[in-house]
N, C-alpha and C positions, 0 to 999 in steps of 0.2 A: 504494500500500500504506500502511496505516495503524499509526501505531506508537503503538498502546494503550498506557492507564495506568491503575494505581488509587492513589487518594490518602485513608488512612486518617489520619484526626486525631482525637487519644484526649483524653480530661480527665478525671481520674479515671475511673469506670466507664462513663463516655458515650463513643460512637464514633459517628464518622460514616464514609462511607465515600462518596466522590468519582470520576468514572471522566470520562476526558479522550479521546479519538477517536482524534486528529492529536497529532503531534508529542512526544509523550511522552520524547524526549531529555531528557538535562542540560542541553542547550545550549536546550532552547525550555521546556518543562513547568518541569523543575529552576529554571531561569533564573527564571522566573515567580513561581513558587513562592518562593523566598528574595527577589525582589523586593517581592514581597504582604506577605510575613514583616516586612521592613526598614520596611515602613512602615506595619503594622497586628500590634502586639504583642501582642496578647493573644489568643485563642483566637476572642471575638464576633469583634471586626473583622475577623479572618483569615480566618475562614470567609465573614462576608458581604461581603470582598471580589472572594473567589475568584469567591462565587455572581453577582457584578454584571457578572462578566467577557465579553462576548459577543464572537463570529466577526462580523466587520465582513457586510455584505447585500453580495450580488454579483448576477450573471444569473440565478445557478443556484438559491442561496437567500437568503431572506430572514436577518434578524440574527438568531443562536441563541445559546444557553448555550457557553462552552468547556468548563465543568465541571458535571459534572451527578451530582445526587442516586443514590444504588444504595444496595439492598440488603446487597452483600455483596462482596466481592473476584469480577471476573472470571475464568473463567477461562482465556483468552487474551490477558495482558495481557502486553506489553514491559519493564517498570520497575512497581514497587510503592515509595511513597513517603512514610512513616511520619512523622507529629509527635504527640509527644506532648507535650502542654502540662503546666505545672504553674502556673497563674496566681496562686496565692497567691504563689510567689518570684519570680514574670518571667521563668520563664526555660520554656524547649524543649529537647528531646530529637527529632534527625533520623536518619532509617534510611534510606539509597535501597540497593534491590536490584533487580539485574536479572534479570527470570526470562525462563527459555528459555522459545522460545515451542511448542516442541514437548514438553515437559513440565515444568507448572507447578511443582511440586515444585523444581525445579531451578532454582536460583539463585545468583547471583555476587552478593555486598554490596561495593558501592561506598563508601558514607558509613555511618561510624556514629556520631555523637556522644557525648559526656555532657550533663548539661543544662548549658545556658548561658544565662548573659542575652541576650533579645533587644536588639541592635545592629545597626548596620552593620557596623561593623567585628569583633564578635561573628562573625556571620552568613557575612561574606567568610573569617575566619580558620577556623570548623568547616566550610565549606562550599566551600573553594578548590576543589575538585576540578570545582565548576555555572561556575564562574566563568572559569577557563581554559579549558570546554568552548566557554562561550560566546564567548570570544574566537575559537576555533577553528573556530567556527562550530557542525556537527553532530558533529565527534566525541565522544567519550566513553571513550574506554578510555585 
């Protein structure tokens, strides 16, 4: 079973909107995500780092996208995972919600930020909730 995502990143009136297959926890996607974050600040490198990201080649298939281009918010997605950039100050604004997967509408919000500067230690401090997931392996609640 696959635990769907979408990943909207705003900057001013631009959105883009990103959809992830597998693993869409905090502890894998989240994890990711604030890792990308920590070491590409600004809104360009963030996004073309996402986009460089590939599923290592197996038997089964060849090397693919983790994160791939959409149109619009799915709608059977696991987690919905919001940045909004404001790059003229450096800093980001993070939303993770988890939406039911039996009706989208319905949703539990995890993380919400105010804008902060991108850091590390930034990033860990708005965002402890990805980071003890990932210690914890897959949980999340």
């Amino acid at each position: 079973m696959s635990t769907r995502t979408n990943i909207l990143i705003e900057n001013n009136q631009t959105k883009l909107w990103l959809y992830r297959h597998y693993d869409g926890y905090l502890s894998a996607t989240g994890h990711d995500l604030m890792i990308n974050l920590i070491h590409n600040k600004n809104i360009t490198s963030f996004v073309a780092s996402l986009l460089a990201t590939n599923y290592d080649a197996c038997e089964l298939h060849s090397q693919k996208p983790v994160y791939e281009v959409t149109s619009e918010k799915h709608g059977d997605i696991d987690f919905l995972y919001r940045f909004i950039f404001d790059d003229r100050k450096g800093k980001v604004k993070i939303i993770i919600d988890e939406v039911s997967s039996y009706d989208s509408e319905l949703s539990k919000n995890l993380i919400t930020t105010d804008f902060f500067s991108v850091s590390r230690d930034e990033v860990k401090k708005n965002c402890h909730l990805i980071f003890e997931a990932k210690k914890n392996s897959h949980s999340y609640a």
